[in-house]
C-alpha positions as CSV (number, residue, x, y, z in Angstrom):
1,X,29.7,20.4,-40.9
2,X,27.1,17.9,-42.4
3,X,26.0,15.4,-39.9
4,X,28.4,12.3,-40.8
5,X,31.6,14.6,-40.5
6,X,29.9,15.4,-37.0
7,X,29.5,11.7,-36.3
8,X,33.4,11.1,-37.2
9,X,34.5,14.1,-35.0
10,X,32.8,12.8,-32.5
11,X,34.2,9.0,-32.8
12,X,37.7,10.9,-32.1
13,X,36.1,12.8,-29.1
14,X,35.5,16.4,-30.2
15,X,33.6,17.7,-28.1
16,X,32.4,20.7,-30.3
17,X,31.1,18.6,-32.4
18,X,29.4,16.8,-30.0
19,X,27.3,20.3,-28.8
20,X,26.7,20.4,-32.6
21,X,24.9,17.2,-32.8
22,X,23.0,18.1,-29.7
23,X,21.8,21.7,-30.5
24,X,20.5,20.5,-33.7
25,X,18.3,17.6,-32.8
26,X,17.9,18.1,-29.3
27,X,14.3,19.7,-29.4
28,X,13.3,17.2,-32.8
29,X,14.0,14.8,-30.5
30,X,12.1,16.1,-27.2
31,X,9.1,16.9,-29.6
32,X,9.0,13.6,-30.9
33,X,9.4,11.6,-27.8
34,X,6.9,13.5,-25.9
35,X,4.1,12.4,-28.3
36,X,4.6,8.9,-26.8
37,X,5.4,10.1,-22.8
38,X,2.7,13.0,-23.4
39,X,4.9,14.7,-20.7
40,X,7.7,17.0,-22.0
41,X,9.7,16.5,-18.7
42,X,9.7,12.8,-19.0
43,X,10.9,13.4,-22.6
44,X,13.4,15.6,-22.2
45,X,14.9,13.1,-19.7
46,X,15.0,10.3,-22.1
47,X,16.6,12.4,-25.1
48,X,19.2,13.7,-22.7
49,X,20.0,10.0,-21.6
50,X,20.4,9.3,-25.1
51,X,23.0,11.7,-26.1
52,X,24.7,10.8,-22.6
53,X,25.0,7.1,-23.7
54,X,25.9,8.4,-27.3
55,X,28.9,10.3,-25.9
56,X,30.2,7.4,-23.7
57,X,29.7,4.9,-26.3
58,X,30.9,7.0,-29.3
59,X,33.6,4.8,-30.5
60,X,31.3,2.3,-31.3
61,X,29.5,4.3,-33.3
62,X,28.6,3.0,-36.8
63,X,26.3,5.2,-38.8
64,X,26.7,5.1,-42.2
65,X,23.9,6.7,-43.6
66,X,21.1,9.3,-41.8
67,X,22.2,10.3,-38.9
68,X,18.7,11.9,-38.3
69,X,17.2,8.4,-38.5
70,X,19.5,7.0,-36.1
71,X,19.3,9.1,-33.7
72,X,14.9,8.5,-33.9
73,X,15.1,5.3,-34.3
74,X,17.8,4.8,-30.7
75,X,15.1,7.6,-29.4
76,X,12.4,5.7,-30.2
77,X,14.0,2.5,-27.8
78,X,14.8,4.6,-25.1
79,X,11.5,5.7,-24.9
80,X,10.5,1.8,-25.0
81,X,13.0,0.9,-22.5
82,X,12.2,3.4,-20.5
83,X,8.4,2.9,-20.7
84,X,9.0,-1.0,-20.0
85,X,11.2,0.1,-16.6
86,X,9.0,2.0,-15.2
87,X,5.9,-1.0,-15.9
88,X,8.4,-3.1,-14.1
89,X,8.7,-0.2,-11.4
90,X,5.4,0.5,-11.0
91,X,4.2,-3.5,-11.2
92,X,6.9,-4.2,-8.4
93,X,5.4,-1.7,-6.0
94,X,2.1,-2.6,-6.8
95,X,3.1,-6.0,-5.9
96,X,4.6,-4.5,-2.4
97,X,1.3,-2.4,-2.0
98,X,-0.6,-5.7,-2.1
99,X,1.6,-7.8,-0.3
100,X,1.9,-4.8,2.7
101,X,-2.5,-5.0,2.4
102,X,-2.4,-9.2,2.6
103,X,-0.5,-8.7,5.8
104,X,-2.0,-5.9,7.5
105,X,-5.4,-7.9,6.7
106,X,-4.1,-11.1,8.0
107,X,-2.2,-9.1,11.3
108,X,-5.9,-7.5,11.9
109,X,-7.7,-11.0,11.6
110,X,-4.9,-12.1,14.5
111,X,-4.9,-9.2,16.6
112,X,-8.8,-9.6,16.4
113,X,-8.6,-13.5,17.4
114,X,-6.4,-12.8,20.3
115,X,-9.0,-10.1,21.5
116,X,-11.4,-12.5,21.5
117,X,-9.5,-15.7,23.0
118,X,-8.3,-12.8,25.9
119,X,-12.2,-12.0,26.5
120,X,-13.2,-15.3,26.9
121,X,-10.5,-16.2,29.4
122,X,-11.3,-12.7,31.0
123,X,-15.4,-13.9,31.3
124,X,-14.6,-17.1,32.3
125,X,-13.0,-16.0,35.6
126,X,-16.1,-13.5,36.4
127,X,-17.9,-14.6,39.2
128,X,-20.8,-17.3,37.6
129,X,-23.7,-15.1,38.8
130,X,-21.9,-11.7,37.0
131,X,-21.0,-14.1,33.8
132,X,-24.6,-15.4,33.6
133,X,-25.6,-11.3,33.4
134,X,-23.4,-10.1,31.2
135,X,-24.8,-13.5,28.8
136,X,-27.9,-13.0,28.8
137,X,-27.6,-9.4,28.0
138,X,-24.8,-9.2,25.2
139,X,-25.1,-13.0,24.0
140,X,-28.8,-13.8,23.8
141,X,-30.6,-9.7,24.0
142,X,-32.1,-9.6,27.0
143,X,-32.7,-6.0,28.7
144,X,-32.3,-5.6,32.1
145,X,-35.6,-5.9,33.5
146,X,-35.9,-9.1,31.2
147,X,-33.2,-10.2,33.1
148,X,-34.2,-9.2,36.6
149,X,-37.1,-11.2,35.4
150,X,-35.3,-14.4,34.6
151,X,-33.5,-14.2,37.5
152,X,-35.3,-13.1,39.8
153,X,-33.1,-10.0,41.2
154,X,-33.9,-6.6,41.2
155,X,-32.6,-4.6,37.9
156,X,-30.1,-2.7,40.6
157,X,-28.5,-6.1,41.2
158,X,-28.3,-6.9,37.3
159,X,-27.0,-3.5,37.2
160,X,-24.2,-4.1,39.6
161,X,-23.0,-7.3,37.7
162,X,-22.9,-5.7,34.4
163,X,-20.7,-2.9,36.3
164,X,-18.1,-5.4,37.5
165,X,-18.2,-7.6,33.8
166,X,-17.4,-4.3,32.5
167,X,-14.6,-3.0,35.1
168,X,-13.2,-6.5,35.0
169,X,-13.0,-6.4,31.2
170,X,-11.8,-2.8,31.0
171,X,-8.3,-4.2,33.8
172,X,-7.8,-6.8,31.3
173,X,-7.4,-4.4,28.7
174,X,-5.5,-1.7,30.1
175,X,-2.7,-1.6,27.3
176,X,-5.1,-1.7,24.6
177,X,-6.1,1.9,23.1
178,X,-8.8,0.3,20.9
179,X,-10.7,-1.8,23.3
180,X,-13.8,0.4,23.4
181,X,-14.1,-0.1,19.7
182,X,-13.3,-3.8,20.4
183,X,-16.0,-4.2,23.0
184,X,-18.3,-2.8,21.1
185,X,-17.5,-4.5,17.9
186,X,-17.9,-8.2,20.2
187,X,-19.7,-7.4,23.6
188,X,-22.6,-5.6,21.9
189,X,-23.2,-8.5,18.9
190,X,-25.9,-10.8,19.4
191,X,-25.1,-14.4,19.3
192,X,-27.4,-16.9,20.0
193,X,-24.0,-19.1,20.4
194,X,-22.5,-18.5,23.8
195,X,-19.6,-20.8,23.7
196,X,-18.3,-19.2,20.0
197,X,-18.7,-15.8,20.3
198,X,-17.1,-15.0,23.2
């Protein structure tokens, strides 16, 4: 059977004829497909959506001359329809990937600035002798003897304070599995700025 009788059987849906059509250019078709996908998987896939679609529409089949060239030619915008899907595929997620990393940065940034508005509320209500420690040792660098120093205390007494701004901050952050990394990410930076960075 040459390949326009094939074409005809198949418009009056013989099925045989159908198989015919497929055995004979199936693995052209793969080979030639898979020199644009350079994955025979992918082109397999693509050929055998082709003769799917070419079964369900075959009464509107109109080939009146090679049937070899039709059938490349309709591979050949499969493969382009199929490439230009998956661009859309893959530029839609991308756009989801970025959109999820915009809004896990700007969740961070808030979780962060309500970390820091709860530790100033939570120093604010230390005792002002215990607050005035734990500044001049995070905030402005002093050691503890500096500060015994400064104040005038023994360095067991600027020890005690730092205990309780510690204990006091650690109650106010029970819930929060992360505080360590917090408090050592804001309690141990040096800021000549007491009033902004805490």
């Amino acid at each position: 059977m040459q390949d326009l009788e094939l074409i005809i059987a198949i418009k009056k849906d013989d099925r045989s004829a159908f198989k015919m059509l497929f055995k004979k250019y199936y693995g052209d078709l793969v080979s030639y497909i898979t020199t644009y996908t350079g994955r025979k998987p992918a082109a397999e896939d693509i050929v055998q959506q082709l003769f799917v679609t070419l079964w369900v529409k075959r009464n509107e089949l109109n080939v009146t001359k090679s049937v070899k060239g039709y059938l490349y030619t309709v591979a050949h915008r499969a493969y382009i329809d199929h490439y230009r899907s998956n661009k859309r595929r893959d530029a839609f997620f991308d756009e989801l990937k970025e959109k999820a990393l915009r809004d896990s940065i700007t969740e961070n940034k808030d979780a962060a600035q309500q970390r820091i508005n709860k530790l100033k509320q939570i120093v604010e209500t230390l005792p002002p002798k215990c607050r005035e420690v734990l500044e001049l040792n995070k905030l402005s660098g002093l050691r503890y003897q500096e500060i015994a120093n400064h104040l005038g205390v023994s360095i067991k007494t600027v020890e005690s304070q730092m205990r309780i701004a510690y204990q006091k901050i650690r109650e106010g952050f029970e819930n929060d599995t992360s505080i360590l990394i917090f408090i050592s990410q804001v309690l141990m930076a040096k800021s000549k700025k007491v009033t902004t960075s805490i």
